[in-house]
Every structure is written in C-alpha cells, then in structure tokens.
LUMMI-839383 format. One line per 3 residues: their letters; for each residue z negated, y negated, x negated of C-alpha. Coordinates in steps of 0.25 Angstrom, whole numbers, plus 2048, in hexadecimal, padded with zeros to 3 digits. Layout:
N
a) Z:Y:X | ...
END
This chain:
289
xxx) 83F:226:C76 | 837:232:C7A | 83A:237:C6C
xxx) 833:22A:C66 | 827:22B:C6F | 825:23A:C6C
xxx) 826:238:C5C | 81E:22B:C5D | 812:235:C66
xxx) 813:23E:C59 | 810:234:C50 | 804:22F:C56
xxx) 800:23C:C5A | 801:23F:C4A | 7F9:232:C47
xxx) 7EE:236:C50 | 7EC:244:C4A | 7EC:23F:C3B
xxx) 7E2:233:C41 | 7D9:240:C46 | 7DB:246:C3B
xxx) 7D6:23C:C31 | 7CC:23A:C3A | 7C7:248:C39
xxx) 7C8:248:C2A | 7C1:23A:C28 | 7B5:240:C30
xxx) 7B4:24D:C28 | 7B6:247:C1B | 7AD:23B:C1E
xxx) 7A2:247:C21 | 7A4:24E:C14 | 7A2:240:C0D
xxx) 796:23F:C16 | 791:24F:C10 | 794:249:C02
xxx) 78D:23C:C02 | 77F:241:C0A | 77A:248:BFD
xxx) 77B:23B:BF6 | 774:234:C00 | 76A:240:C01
xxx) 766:240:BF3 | 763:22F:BF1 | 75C:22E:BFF
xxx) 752:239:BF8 | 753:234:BEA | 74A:228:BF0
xxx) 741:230:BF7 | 733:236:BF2 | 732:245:BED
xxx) 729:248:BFA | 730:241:C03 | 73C:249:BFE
xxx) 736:256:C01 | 72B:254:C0B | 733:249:C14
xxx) 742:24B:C12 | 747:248:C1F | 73D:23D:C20
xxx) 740:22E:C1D | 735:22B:C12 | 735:220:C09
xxx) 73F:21D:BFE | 73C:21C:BF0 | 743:219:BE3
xxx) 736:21F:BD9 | 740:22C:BDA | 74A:223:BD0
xxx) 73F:21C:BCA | 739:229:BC4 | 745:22F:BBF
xxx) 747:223:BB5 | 738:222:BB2 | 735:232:BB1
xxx) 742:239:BAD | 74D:233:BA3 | 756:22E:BAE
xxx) 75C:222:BA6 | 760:22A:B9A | 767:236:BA2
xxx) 76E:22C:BA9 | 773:226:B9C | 777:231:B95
xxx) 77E:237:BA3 | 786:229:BA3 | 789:228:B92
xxx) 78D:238:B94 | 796:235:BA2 | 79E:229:B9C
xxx) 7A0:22C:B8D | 7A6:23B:B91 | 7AE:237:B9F
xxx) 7B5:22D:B93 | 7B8:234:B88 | 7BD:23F:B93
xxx) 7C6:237:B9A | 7C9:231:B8B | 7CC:23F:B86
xxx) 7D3:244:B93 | 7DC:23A:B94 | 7E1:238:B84
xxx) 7E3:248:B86 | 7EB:248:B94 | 7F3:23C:B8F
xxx) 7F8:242:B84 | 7FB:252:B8A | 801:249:B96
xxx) 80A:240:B8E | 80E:247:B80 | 816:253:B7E
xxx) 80E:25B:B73 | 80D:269:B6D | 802:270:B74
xxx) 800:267:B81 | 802:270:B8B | 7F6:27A:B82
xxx) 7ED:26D:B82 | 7F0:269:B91 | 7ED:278:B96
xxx) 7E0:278:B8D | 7DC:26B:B94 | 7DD:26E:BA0
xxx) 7D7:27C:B9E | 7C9:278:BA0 | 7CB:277:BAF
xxx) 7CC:286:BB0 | 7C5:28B:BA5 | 7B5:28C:BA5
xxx) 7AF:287:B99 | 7A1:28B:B9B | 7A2:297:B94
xxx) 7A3:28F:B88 | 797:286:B88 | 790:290:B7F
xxx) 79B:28D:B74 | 79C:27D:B7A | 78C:27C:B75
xxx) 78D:282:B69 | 798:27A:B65 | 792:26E:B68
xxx) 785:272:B62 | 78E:275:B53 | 792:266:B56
xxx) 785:261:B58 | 78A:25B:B63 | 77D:260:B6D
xxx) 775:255:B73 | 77E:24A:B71 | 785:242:B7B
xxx) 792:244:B74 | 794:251:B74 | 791:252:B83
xxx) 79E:249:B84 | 7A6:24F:B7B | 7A6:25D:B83
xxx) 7A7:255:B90 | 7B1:24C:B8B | 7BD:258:B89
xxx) 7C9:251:B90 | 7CE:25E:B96 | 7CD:265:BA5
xxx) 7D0:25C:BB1 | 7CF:24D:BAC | 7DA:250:BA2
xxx) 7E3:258:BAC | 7E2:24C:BB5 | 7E4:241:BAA
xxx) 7F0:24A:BA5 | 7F7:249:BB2 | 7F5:23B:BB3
xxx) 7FB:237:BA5 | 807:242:BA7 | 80A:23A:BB4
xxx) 80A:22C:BAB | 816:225:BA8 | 81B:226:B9A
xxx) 820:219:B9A | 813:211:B98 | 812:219:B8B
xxx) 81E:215:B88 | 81F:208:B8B | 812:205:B82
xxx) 816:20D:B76 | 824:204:B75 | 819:1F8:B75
xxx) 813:1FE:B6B | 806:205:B70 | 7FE:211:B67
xxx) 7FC:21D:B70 | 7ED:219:B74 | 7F1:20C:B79
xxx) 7FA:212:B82 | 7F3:21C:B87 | 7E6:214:B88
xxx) 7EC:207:B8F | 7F9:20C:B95 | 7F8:21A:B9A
xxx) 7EA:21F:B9C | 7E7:211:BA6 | 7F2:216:BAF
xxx) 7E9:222:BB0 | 7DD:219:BB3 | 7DA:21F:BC2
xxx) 7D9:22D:BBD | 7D1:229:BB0 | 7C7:223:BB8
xxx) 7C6:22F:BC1 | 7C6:239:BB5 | 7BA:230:BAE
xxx) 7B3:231:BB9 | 7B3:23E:BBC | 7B1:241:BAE
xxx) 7A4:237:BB0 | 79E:23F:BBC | 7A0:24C:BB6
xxx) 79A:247:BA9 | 78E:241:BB3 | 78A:24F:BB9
xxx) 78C:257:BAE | 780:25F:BAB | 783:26A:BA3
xxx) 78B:263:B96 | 77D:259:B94 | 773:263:B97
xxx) 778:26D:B8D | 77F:265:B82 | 776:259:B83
xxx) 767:25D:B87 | 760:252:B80 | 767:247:B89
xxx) 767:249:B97 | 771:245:BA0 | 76E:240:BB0
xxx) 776:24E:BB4 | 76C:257:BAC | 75F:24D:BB2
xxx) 763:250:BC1 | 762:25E:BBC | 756:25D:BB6
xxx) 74F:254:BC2 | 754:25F:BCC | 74C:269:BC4
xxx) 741:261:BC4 | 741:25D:BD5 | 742:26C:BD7
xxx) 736:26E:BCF | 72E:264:BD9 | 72E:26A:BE6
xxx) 739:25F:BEA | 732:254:BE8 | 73B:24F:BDB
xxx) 747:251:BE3 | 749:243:BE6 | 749:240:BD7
xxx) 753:247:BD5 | 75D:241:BE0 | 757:234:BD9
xxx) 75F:23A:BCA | 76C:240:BD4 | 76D:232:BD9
xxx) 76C:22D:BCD | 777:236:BC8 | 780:232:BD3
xxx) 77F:223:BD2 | 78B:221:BC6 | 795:22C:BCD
xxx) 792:222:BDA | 796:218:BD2 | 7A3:21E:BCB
xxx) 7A8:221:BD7 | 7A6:213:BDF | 7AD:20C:BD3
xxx) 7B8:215:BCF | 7B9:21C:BDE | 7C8:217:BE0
xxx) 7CC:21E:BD2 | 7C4:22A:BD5 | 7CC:22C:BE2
xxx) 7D9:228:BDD | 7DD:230:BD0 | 7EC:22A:BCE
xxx) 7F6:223:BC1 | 7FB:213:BC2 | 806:210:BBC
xxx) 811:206:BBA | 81D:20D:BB9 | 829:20E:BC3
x) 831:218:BC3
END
C-alpha cells in the first residue's frame, strides 16, 4: 500500500511540473507572438494617420484618415504594381511547384542513368551562391531578348531545383508504388497517373511549397527590378516610397505604411485560408501495409 501511494505522489508530482512548465513556455511564446505581431499593428495605426501628426505628435492620439490610401491610388501607380506583383507571384509559384514536382517525381520513382548527377545538381543550389553569375544571368537574358518581359522574369524564378524539390523528392520517395501500379494495369498513360493518383497524395505539402514559392515571389525585389524595369512590381514600389518618405523630413512615412500594409494584405490571407496546410506538411494515403 505504501508503495502505491509513493508512485501515485510521483505521478502527480510529475503532472504538476509539466503543468508549470507548459505554463511557463505558453507565457514566453505568447510574448514572442506578442513581439512579432506589434510591428504590424504599428505600421496600420500610422498608415491612417497624417504626415504631421506622424512626426510632430507620435505618441499623441490624433485623428485617423484613410487620404494616406487614397493618394497612393490617385498619385502613384498603385493598382498596376499590385497586378503585375500578383500576375508574377501566381504564374511562377505554378509553373515552380509544376516543374519541381514532375522533376522530384521522376528522380524519386525511376531508376535512370545519371539520376544520382541530376539529384545532387538539384539540390546544389542550396549551398552554392549564385550571385556571382548574374552578370553572365543578364547577358543571357539579354541574347534572348527576354529583358522587360514578364516571362522571362518567371522562367529564371521558375527553376524547380533548391529546397521545394528536396522536400517534394522525399515525399514522392515515401509514396507507395502500388497506386502506380494499380492505374497502369487500368490502363492509365503516365501523366494521368502522376497528375490524379500520385501528386494529390502530396496535396498538403504542395500547398505549402506554392505558397511559399508565392510569398517569395511577393517580396522579391531584385529579379523585377533588374530584369524587368519597365513594369514595376508592389516589392520595388515599397522601395521607391521609402526613398521617397526619407526625402520628406517624415512626413510621407505614413504613406509608405499605407503601401507595406498593402503589401501584407494577400500573405494575411494565404495564411488564414490555407493555415492548417501550412502547419502540417504530411502524405495521405490508402494503403495498409
């Protein structure tokens, strides 16, 4: 009896430490989120604020205004940086994931002469620097008069190798050949069964890689500002605006929180909707073993 009552205090007395400790951990982490989310809030309170107001009265409660996000779509081109950001982000986070996955599916799942070359070569962007040849990477583009145009910006973003296609690779290799096989004894081509068979049992981590691929495409500044200067993306405007607001004494700086907002408004929204496949990268499937 006295041995059941002794192991019975060491349980709770081991409940009661992890309860403190997950207490302890819940109050740090809820402070970090509170560190990470206060810039956000920072930058919309002053992005419906006045220029004076902003510099002569910041820790003041003034009067709120929207004319900050008014004037950015009557005086700069706001709309069109927006568009071409969005047309940019979604045609190359597709025809990446597209690329990434045709070229993990097939190292993962064939045997051929040369995979193991191609699979390190993929994969070699990741510790490699490549900005050493953007001299050579311009010129190139240049020869195929490719410069200024939208698709040339996407076909250098939409390369398939680096991270994306060591995740998808480990994915497909971990994919049970017998869907496969099962579809090609009922007749299905190759593209039909990598298209509706296997690559939907990778649809969390697809998800996840786009939009990644999306935000990273969102935010990039150098690719459209060098290889495409005649159409501005929403990236290369918030660069421009924060130029600009330095150039003012501080008074345009709540224009330029008016354009970050902006800029932050679809990654919000990527993340509300597709939050759960963002957080949970895993493979489905119907096979017991």
């Amino acid at each position: 009896m006295g041995k059941f009552n002794t192991k019975e205090q060491s349980v709770k007395k081991r409940i009661n430490t992890e309860k403190i400790i997950l207490i302890v951990l819940s109050v740090l982490f809820s402070l970090y989120a509170i560190t990470l989310f206060f810039p956000m809030l920072w930058i919309f309170y002053n992005s419906v604020r006045h220029g004076s107001d902003f510099v002569f009265r910041q820790w003041q409660v003034t009067p709120l205004t929207i004319s900050n996000y008014v004037n950015l779509f009557k005086e700069t081109p706001m709309l069109t940086m927006v568009l071409n950001s969005l047309v940019l982000a979604i045609v190359t986070a597709t025809l990446q994931i597209f690329a990434t996955a045709s070229m993990a599916h097939a190292t993962a799942s064939f045997r051929w002469k040369g995979s193991s070359v191609f699979y390190f070569i993929a994969i070699s962007v990741m510790f490699i620097p490549t900005s050493g040849t953007l001299g050579i990477v311009y010129r190139l583009m240049s020869n195929l008069n490719l410069l200024d145009l939208h698709i040339g910006v996407v076909i250098l973003a939409s390369n398939g190798m680096g991270f994306s296609f060591l995740m998808l690779y480990s994915v497909y290799k971990n994919i049970s050949p017998t869907y496969a096989e099962a579809a090609e004894i009922d007749g299905a081509g190759y593209w039909r069964r990598f298209l509706t068979i296997i690559t939907p049992q990778a649809g969390a981590t697809l998800i996840a890689m786009w939009i990644l691929g999306f935000i990273g495409c969102w935010n990039d500044y150098a690719f459209p500002k060098i290889f495409l200067p005649s159409h501005k993306t929403l990236a290369v405007g918030v660069y421009e605006f924060s130029t600009k607001a330095s150039q003012t004494g501080g008074t345009g700086y709540p224009q330029l929180f008016a354009a970050i907002s902006i800029s932050i408004i679809p990654i919000l929204i990527l993340f509300l909707v597709f939050q759960k496949q963002i957080m949970t990268i895993s493979v489905g499937g119907g096979i017991k073993e």
